[in-house]
N, C-alpha and C positions, 0 to 999 in steps of 0.2 A: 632249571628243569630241562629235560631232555628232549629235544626235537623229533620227533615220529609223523612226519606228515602222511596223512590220508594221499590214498592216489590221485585225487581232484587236486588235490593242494601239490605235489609233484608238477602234476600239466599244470597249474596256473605258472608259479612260480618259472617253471619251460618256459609257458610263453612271453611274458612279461623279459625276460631274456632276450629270444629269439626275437620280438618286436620292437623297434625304437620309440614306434608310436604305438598304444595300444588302449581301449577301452573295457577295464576288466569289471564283468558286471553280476558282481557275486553277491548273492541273497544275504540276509543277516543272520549270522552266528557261522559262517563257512570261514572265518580266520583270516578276513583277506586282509589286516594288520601284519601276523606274521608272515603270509605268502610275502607281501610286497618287502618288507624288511630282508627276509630270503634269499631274495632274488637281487637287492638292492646290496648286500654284501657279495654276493657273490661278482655282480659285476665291477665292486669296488676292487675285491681282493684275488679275483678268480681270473679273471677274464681282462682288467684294468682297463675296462670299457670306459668309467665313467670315474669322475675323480671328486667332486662335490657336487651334495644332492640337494632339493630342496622338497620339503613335506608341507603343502599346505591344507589347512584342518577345520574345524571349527574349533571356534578356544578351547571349549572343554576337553574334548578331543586330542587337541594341540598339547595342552596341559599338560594331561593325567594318561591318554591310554597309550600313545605312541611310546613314549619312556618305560610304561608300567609293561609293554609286549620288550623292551630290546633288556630289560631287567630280568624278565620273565625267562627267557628262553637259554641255554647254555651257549648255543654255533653265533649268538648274537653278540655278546657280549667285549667282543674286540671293536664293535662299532662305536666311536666315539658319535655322541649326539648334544647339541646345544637347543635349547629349547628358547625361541624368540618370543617373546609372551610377558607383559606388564607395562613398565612406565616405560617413555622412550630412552631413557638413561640404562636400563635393563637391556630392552631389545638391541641396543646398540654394543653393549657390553657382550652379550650371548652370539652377536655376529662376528665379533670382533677374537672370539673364544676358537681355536683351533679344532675342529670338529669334521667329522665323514657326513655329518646329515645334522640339516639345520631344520626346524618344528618351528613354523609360526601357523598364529590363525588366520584365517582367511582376511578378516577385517584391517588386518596390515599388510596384504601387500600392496594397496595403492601407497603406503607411505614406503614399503620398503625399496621398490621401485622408482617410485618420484621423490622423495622427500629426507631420504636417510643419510644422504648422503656417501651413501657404501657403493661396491662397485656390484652388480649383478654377475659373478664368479661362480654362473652353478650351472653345469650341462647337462643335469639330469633332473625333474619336477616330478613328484607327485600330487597330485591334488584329490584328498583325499574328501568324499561328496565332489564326485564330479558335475551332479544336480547344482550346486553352489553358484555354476558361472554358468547358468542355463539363460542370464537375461543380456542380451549383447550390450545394451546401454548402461549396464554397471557400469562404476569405478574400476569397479576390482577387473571385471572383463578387460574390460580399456586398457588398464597397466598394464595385466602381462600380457597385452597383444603385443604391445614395445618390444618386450624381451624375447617376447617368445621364437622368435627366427634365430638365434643364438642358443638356443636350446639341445641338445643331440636328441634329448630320450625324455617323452613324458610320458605318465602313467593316469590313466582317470580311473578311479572306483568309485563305484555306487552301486545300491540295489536299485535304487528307482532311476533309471535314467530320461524317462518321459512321466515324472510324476501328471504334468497339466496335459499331455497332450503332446503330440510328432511335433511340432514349432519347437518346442525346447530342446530338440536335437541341434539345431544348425550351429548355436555359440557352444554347444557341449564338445562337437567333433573341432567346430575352427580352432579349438582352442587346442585340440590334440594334432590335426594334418594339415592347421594352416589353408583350409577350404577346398583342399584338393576333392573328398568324396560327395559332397554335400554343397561346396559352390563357395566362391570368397567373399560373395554379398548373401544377404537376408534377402532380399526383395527380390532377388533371381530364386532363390530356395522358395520362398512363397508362390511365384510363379510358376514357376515348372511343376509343381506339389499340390498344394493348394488352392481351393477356388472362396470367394467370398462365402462368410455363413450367416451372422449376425451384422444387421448394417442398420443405420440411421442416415437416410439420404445419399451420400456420399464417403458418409464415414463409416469404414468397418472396421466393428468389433470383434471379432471373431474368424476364424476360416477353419473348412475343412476339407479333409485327403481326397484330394483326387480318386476316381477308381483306379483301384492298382497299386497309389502313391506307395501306401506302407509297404507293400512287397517290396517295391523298386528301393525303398529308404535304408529297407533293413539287407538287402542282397548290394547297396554299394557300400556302407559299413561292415560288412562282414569279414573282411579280410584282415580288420583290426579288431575287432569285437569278439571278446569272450562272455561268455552268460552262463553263468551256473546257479541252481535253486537247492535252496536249502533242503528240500523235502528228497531232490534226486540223489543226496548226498550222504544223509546222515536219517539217523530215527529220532525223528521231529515227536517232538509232544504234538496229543492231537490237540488242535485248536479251536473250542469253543466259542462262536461269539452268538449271542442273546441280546434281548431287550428288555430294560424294563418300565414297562409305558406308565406316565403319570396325565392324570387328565384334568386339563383346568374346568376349574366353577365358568357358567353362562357368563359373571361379569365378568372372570380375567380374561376368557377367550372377548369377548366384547370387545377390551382394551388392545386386547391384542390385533381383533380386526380392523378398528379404527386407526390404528397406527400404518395398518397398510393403507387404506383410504387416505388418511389425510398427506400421506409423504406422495403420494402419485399426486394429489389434488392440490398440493403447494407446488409440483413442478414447471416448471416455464410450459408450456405451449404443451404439456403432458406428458410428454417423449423422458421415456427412462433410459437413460444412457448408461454405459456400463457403470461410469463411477459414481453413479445414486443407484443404483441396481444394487453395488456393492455396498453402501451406506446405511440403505433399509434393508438388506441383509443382515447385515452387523446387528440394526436394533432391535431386530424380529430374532436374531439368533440371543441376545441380548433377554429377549422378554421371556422367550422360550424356559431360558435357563431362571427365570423368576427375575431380574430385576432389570433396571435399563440407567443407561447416564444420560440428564436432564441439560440441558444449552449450560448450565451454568457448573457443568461436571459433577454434580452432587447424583449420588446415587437413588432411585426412587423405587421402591420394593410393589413386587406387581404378586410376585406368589412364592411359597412355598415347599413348593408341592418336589421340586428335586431333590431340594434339602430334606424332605421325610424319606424317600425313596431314599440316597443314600444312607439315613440312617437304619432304616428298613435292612440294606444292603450289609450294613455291618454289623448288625442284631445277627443275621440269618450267618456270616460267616464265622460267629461263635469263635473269635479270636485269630484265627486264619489271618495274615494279612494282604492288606488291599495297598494297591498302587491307584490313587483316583486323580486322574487327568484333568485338569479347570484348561480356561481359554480368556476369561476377562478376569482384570482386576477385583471388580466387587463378587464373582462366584468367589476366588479364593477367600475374601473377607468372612463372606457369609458363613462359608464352609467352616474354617477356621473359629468361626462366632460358634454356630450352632454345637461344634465340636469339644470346645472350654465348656457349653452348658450343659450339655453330657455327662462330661470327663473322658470323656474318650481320648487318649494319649495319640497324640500324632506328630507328626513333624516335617517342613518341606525339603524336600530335595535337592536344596540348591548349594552344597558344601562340601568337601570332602569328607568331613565329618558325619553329614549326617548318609551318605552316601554309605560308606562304611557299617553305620551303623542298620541301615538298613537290611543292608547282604549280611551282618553276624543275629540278624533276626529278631533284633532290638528293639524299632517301630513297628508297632500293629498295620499305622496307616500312615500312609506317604503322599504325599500332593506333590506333585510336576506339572508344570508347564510344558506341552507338547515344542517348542519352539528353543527349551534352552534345556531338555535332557531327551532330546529323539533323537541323535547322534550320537553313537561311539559311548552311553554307557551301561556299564554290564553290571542290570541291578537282577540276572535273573536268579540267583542265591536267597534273594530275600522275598521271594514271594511269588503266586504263579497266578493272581486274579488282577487284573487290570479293567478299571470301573472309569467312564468317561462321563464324568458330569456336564459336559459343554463340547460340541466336538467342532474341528476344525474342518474347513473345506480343503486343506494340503492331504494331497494323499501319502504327500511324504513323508510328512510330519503324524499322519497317522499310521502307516505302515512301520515305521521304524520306532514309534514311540511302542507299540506294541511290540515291536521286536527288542526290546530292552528285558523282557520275559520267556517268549518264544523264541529261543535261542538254543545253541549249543550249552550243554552244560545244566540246563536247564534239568531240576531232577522227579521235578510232579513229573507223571504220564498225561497231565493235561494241563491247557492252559482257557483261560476263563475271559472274554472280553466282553462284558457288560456296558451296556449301551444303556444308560437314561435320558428317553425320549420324550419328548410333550408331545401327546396324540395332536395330530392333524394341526402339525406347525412347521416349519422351517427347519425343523428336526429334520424330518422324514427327507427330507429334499438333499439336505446335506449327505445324509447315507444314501440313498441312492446315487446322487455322484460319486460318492466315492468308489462305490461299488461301478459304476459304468467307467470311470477313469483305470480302473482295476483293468477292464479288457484292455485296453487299448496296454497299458504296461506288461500287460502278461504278453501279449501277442511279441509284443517287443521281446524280451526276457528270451519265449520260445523260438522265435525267428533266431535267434542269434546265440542257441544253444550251444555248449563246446562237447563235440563227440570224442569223448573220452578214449573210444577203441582207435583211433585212430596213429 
């Protein structure tokens, strides 16, 4: 297919050139697979900037779409590419394979680094989810800090690049300018930034921005930092997103408030610390969604009431299909159970096969997991309603799991995000962070817009 880039896609692809280090922070469905591919031959073949590259991805990612874009496009196809992904008898095999651009997932490169025994031979990185190495105490951080001073040119893309919050900037840029904008410790970046927010005695959980901090954060990343939004770009379906509230019986709400009582009243000296904060989290998001796991793993059924609302959901969509987002093991059971006593034909999303089948309009109803298809894949061919039966606290993983629909290419004029909520639960709390975590990424996004007229 023939290459025709949009004028945004032009200036990414510029800059990504013109920058050695750069943070390109493109909305989802703006292409920034082919921009960087682009830009990535041209310095191979154009400019002989850079002589072997490295792409790192999420497996799936890694897999299927990096290949499926240098197959895809016609100015690509002199790019030889080896795809690093499977047993280590494979991944060693595909390094070892003469190639312009090597594809692994993120989950190897502590091995490919430490463990492979291969030589690190790449002056150019992309790390595709530059969100991916937001936590400096990874593995994965840790390796390519080794490497990374031998590097000429790396590339970060993400939309979300503060999914949790400004803290997850500091290991996003060290990892692009080696701490030059941002600071080469954490705890100087905390301190100049940050004042304590959430504390237990001595111990802080939390912090927040300074007055000013994000002005000053996003004014000394700027000089590498591009941001472009899907909406500035292109004619976005409009996006719907609704609720559909279910309300539990006097006993389940019961159960359900006892469960917060007695988890605070079994705690040491009563003090809830982030990590049982996040544990009664989990089993109130848990009950929410109708069911919870018992000490001894076994599942213990508390309600019903989402599993009617979904089915409610695909009564009312009269064949349309539904993409419905689970978050624990036993929703997807359930789901799947209630779904066979139907007959409601469905299938999950975890294959290439059934992926496939999904975008020729095959499945009525599809289940994902927000955590192993919110990256890099493009189901929006098959469907424009997206129904979250359990939602996650990752904005990330929620933004882009929805972006697998609201996308480029995209051919309803609207797109449909169905929320099924438990009135007055842990529901409610999760969407509203998300929605408050939302400012704080927009603000970012805007702060560090790329002015196209220039």
């Amino acid at each position: 297919m023939k290459y025709a880039p949009h004028e945004y896609q032009k200036y990414a692809i510029n800059y990504i050139k013109t920058h050695p280090f750069s943070a390109v922070l493109l909305d989802m469905g703006l292409g920034k697979t082919s921009i960087t591919l682009t830009a990535i031959g041209d310095l191979l073949f154009d400019s002989f900037e850079v002589h072997r590259v490295l792409v790192i991805a999420p497996l799936r990612v890694a897999r299927d779409t990096w290949s499926a874009e240098l197959q895809k496009w016609d100015h690509l196809h002199s790019l030889n590419y080896s795809v690093v992904v499977g047993s280590e008898a494979e991944r060693k095999a595909a390094l070892m394979r003469k190639a312009d651009i090597y594809i692994i997932n993120r989950e190897n490169i502590q091995w490919l680094i430490e463990k492979s025994g291969m030589p690190f031979h790449f002056d150019m990185v992309v790390i595709d989810e530059l969100s991916s190495f937001k936590n400096h105490r990874s593995k994965r951080f840790k390796a390519l800090m080794q490497v990374r001073p031998r590097i000429k040119r790396v590339v970060g893309l993400t939309g979300t690049p503060a999914s949790n919050g400004l803290m997850d900037l500091w290991a996003e840029f060290k990892v692009i300018d080696l701490g030059k904008r941002l600071g080469r410790f954490i705890t100087h970046y905390r301190q100049e930034y940050f004042v304590p927010d959430a504390m237990n005695g001595q111990i802080v959980y939390s912090y927040r921005p300074k007055p000013g901090a994000e002005q000053e954060i996003y004014r000394k990343i700027s000089d590498i930092t591009i941001s472009m939004k899907s909406t500035d770009h292109l004619t976005m379906p409009k996006l719907i997103s609704s609720e559909y509230r279910v309300y539990l019986s006097q006993d389940e709400w019961d159960t359900y408030e006892e469960m917060k009582k007695q988890f605070i009243l079994d705690l040491p000296d009563g003090e809830i610390s982030a990590a049982n904060a996040a544990a009664l989290s989990g089993k109130l998001s848990q009950m929410a969604n109708g069911a919870i796991y018992d000490n001894a793993g076994n599942t213990v059924l508390i309600h019903d009431r989402k599993l009617d609302a979904l089915e409610d959901i695909i009564e009312a969509a009269n064949g349309k299909p539904l993409l419905v987002a689970y978050w624990f093991k036993h929703d997807l059971e359930r789901i799947m159970k209630r779904l066979h006593e139907r007959h409601i034909p469905f299938s999950r999303l975890d294959t290439s096969d059934s992926i496939r089948g999904w975008n020729n309009g095959e499945i009525p109803v599809a289940l994902i997991h927000p955590a192993s298809a919110g990256h890099g894949l493009n189901l929006q061919s098959g469907g424009s309603t997206i129904v979250w039966f359990g939602l996650t606290w990752s904005l990330e993983l929620y933004q882009q799991t929805i972006a697998r629909l609201w996308r480029q290419g995209q051919t309803s004029k609207t797109v449909v995000v169905q929320h099924i909520i438990a009135d007055d639960t842990i529901d409610e709390q999760i969407l509203r962070a998300l929605k408050a975590k939302d400012k704080t990424q927009s603000a970012l996004i805007a702060a560090v817009k790329a002015n196209l007229k220039i």
